[in-house]
C-alpha positions in Angstrom: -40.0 72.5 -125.7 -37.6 72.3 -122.7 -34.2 70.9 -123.3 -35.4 68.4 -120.4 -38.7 67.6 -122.1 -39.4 64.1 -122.6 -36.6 63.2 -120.0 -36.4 62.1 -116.4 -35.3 65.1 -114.2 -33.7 64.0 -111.2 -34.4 66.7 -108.3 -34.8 67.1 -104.8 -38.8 65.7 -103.1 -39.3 65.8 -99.4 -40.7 62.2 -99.1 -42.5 61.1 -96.4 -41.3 57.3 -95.5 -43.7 56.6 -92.7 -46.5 58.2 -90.7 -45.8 61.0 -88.6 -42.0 61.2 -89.0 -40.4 63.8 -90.3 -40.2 64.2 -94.1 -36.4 63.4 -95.8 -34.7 65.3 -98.6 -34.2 62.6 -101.1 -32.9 62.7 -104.7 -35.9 61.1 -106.7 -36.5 60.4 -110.3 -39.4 62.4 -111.9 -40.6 60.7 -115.7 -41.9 62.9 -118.4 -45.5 63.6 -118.3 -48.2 61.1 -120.3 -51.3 62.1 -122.1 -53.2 64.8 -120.7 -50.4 65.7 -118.1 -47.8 68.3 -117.4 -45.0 68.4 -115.6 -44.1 71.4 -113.1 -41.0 73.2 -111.7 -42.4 73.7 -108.3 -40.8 77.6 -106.7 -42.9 77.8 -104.2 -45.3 75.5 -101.7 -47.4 76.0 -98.2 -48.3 73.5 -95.8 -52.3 73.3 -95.4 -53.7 71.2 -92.4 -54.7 68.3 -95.0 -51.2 67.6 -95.6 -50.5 67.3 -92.0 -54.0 64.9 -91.3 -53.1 62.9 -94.1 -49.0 62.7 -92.9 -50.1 61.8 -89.7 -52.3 58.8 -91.2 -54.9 59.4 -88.7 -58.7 57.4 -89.5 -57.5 56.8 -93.2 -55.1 53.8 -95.3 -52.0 55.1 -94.6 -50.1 54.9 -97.7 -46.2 55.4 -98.0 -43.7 56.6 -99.5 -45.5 59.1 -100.5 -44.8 63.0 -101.3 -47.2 65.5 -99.9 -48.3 69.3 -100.8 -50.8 70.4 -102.6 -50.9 74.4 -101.9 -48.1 75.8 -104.8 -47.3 77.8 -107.4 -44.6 76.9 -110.5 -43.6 76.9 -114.1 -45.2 74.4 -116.6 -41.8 72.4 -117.8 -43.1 70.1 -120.3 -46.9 69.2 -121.6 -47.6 65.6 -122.4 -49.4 64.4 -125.9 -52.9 66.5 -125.9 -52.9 69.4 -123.9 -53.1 72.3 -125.7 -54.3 74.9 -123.0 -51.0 75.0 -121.2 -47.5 75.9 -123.0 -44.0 75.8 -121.1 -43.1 78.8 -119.3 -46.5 79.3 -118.2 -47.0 80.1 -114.7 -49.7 78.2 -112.9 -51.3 77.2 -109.5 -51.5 73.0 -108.9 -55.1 72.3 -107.6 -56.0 69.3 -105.2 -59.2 68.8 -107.6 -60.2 69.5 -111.0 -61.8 70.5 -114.2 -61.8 68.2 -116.9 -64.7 70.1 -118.5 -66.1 67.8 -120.5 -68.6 66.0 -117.4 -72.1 66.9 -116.3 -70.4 68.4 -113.4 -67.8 70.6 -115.0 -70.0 72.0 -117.7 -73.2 72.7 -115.6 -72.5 76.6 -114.2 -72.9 75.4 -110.9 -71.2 72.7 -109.7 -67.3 72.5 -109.5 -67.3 68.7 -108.4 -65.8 67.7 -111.7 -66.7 63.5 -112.3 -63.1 63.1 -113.6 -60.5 64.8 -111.7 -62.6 65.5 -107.8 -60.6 65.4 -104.9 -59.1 61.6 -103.9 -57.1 60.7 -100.7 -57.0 57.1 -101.1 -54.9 57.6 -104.6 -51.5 57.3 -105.1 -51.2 56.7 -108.6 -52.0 59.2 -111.7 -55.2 58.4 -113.2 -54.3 57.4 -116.7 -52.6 54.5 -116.3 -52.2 54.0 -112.3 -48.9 54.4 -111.7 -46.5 57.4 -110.2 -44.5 59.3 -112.0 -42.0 59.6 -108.7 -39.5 56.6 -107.6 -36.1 56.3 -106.3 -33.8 53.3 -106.9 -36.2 51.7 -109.0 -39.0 51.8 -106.7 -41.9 54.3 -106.9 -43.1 57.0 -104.7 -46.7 57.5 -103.9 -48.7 61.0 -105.0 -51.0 62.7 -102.9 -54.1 64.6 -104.1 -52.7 64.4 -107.6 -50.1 67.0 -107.0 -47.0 66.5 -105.0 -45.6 70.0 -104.4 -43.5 69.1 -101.6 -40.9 68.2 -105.1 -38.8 70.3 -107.0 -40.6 68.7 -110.1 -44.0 67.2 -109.9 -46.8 65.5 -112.5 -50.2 66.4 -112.8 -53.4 66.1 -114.7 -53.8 69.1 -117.0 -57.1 69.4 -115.5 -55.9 70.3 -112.1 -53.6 73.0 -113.6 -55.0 77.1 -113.4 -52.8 79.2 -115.5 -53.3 82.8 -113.9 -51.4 86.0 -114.7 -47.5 85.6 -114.8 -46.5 89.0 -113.2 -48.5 87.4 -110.3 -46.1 86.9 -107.6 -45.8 83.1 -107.2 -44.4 83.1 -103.0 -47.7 85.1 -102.6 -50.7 83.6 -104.5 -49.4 79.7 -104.0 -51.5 79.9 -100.6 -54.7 80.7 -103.7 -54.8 76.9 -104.6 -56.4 75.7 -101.7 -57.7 77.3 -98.0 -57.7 80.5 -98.9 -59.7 80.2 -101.9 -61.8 77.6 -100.3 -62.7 80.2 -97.9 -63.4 82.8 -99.7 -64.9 81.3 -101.7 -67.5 80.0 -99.2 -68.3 83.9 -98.6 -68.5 85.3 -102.2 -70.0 82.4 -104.0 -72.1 80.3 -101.5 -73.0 82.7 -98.6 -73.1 85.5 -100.5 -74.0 88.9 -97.3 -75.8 91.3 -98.8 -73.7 94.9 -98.1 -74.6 95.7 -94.6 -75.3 92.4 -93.5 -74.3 90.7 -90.1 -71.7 87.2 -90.5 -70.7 85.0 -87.9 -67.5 83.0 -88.9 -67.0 79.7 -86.5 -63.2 78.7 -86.3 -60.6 81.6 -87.3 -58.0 79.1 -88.9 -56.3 80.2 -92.2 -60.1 79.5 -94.0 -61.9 80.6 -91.5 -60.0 84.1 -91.8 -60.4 84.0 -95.3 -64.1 83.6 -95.0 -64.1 87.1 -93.1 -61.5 88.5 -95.4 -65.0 87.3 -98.0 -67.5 89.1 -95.5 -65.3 92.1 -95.7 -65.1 92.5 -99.4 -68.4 91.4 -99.8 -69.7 94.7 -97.4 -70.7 92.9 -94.1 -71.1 95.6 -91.4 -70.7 93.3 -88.8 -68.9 90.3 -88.9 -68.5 87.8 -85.2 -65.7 85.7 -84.9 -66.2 82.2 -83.2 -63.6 80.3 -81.7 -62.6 78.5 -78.5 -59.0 80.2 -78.2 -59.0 83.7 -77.6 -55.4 84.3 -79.0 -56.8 84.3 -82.6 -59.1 87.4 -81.6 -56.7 89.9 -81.9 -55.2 89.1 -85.1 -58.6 88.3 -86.6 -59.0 91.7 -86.5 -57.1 92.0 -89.4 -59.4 90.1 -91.3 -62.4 92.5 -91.7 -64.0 90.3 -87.3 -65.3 93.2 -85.8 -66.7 91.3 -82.7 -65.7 87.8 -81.0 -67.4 85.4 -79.1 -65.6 82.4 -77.3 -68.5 79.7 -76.3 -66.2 78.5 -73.3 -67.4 81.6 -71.6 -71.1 81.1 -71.7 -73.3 78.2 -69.9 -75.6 78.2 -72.8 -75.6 77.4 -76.4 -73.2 79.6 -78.4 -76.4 79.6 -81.5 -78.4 81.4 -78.5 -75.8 84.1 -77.7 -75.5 84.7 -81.1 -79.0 85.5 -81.1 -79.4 87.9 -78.6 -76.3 89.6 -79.7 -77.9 90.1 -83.2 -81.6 90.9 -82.8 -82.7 87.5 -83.7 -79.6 85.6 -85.5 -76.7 86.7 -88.1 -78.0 87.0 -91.6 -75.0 84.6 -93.2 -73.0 82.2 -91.0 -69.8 80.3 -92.2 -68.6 76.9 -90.4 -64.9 76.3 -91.0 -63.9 73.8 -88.1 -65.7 70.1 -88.9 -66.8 70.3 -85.3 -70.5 68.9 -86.0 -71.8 70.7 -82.8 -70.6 73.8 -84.3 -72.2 73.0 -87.9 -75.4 72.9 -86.1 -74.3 76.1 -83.7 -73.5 78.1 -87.7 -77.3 76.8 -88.6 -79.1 77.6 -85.7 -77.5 81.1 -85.3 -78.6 82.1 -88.6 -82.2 84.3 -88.0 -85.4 82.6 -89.4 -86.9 84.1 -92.6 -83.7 84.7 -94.8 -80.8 83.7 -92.5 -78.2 81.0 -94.8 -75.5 78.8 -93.1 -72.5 77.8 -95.1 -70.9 74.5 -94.1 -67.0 74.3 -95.5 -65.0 72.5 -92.5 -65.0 68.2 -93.3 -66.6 66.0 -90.4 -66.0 62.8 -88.8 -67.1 60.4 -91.3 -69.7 59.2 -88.0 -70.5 62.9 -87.4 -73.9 63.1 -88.0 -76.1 66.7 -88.0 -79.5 66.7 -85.9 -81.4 70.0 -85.8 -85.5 70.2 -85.4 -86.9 70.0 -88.9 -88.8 73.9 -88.0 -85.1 75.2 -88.1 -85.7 74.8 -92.1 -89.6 75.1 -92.0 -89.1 78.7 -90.5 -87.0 79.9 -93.7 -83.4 79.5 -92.8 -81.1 77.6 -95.4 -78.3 75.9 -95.0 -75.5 75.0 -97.7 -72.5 73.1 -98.4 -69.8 73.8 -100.5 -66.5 72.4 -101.5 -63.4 74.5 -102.7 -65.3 78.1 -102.1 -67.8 76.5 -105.6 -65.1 78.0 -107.8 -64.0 75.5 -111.0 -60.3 75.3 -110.6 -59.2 76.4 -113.9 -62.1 78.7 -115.0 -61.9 80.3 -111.7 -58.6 80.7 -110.3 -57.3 83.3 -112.4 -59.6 85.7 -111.2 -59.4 84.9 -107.6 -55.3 86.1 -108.3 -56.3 88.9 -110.1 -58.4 90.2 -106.8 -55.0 90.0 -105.5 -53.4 92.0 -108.0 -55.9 94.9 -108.0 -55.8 94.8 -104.4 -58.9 94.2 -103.2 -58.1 90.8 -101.8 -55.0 90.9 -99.5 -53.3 87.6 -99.2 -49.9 88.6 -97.3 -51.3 88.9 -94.0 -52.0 85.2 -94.3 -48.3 84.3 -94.9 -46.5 84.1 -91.2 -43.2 82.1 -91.9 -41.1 81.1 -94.8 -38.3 78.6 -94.8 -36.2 77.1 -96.8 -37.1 73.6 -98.5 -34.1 72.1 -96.2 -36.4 72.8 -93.5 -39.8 71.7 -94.9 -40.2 70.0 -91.2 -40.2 73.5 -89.4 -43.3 74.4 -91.2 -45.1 71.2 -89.9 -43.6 72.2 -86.2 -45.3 75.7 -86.7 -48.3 74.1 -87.7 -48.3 71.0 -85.0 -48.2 74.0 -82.1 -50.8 76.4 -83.8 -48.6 78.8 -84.6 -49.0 81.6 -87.3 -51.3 80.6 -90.7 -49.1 79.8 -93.3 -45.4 79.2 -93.9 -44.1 79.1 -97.4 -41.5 77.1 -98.2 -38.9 78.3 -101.2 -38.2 75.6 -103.4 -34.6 77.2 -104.0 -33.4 77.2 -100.4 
């Protein structure tokens, strides 16, 4: 074990003291990890959109102090009293849900909505014994989604941990434990274009892209970008869209243009925005007979989805999925190892890095809707 194990580390968190202002450097305390936990050496962390919804405490319990990130890459430290799957030294992604493998969920082949260890907002606390493992002068600091990245060392459930290859560079696959996977996922798993096959991708954010980037590898010949700001069309390009459409330019549903673009309706469609009338846009666009819509983007917790119950009755299927279906530590590893035999290309998803001094510059990048993702190094 680590000459720190069993010790608090005091290190550097970018804690987040109230709603929408911007996050502070502080020197916080970190306590050794409990049963079934390990504690990380964060290098490197992203900013995903969920961090920033969730910082800006809009429609949910705020809850602060609290230290965000969830999208990372580090070093296990030290392993609390029974894990045995994880080792110090090893290198590993942090995952915002989990695999605890032992539930109905986790060990049926396919679900990944593990009973134990699923995605929770609302928390703050670790699960074992509900209380954090961060606090400064005595008082503690709330978690977020189980993993904390935005600290130089954070506490998690072993069940949210993926070990994956250590010559895997760690500034490139952190942006792996959440959108990215999540959207490609949504492709390869759920969607699943036959080679050939036409895809229409609604929203070209970070998952949205990484849906096509899915379409691409999967063999799509055609593949239709959909999204209100014709700035992303351009650089979509690079992400296997070969056509765009922009509804704000039609006077008629954008499902209908789709349609008459396509003979009929795109064989797969994949909804990445939340935007309920585009949900029902990605079903209705998908052509009757064998056309499947894949819903990943998270709605208003009013939304609700109306479509004409023939829509279903004429053979078209729609799906949800959650975290691309793949089981955080069972599939991780081999979502990096795309990477490293180079079929998946995650670079051209990474458009800033900074410094962890100037964690707030990547939620200014993200606040104006500029570039995908912006690493921030631990070290700087």
């Amino acid at each position: 074990m680590t000459s720190t194990a069993g010790q608090v580390i005091q290190c550097r968190a970018a804690v987040a003291w109230e709603a929408g202002k911007p996050l502070v450097i502080e020197e916080v305390e970190v306590a050794p990890p409990k049963e079934k936990e390990v504690r990380l050496k964060i290098l490197y962390t992203s900013l995903c959109h969920t961090d920033l919804y969730f910082w800006e405490a809009k429609g949910q319990t705020p809850l602060f102090p609290r230290i965000f990130g969830h999208e990372a890459g580090g070093i296990v430290e030290s392993v609390g009293e029974g894990v045995t799957d994880l080792a110090p030294g090893d290198h590993v992604l942090p995952v915002f849900t989990g695999e605890c493998k032992e539930c109905a969920h986790c060990k049926h082949e396919e679900s990944n909505l593990c009973d134990l260890l699923r995605i929770n907002t609302e928390r703050g606390v670790m699960i074992s014994d509900g209380r954090s493992r961060f606090s400064m002068n005595g008082k503690p600091i709330y978690h977020f989604l189980g993993t904390s990245t935005f600290s130089e060392y954070t506490v998690i459930h072993s069940g949210c941990v993926a070990k994956i290859n250590p010559s895997a560079p760690l500034d490139k696959v952190c942006v792996l434990s959440c959108g990215i996977s999540t959207g490609l996922g949504a492709a390869l798993n759920v969607a699943k274009p036959p080679r050939g096959s036409t895809v229409a991708i609604f929203g070209l954010g970070a998952v949205g892209l990484a849906a096509a980037e899915g379409a691409r590898i999967a063999g799509a010949s055609r593949v239709i970008g959909v999204d209100r700001n014709p700035a992303k069309f351009d650089e979509a390009k690079k992400f296997g869209i070969t056509e765009f459409v922009n509804p704000m330019d039609y006077d008629k549903p954008v499902q209908e243009v789709i349609a008459e673009m396509t003979g009929g309706g795109v064989d797969r469609s994949i909804e990445c925005t939340g935007n309920i009338n585009a949900m029902i846009s990605a079903f209705e666009c998908v052509h009757d007979g064998w056309g499947v819509a894949v819903l990943v983007g998270v709605p208003h917790k009013e939304a609700v989805f109306k479509t004409h119950p023939i829509n279903f009755l004429n053979e078209r299927t729609l799906k949800g999925t959650f975290f691309g279906n793949y089981k955080p530590r069972s599939h991780l590893p081999s979502v990096v190892e795309k990477y490293m035999n180079k079929e998946l290309e995650v670079e051209k998803f990474i458009t800033h890095t900074v410094p962890f001094s100037e964690i707030n510059k990547a939620f200014d990048y993200m606040l104006k809707g500029d570039g995908l993702r912006c690493i921030i190094r631990m070290d700087g």
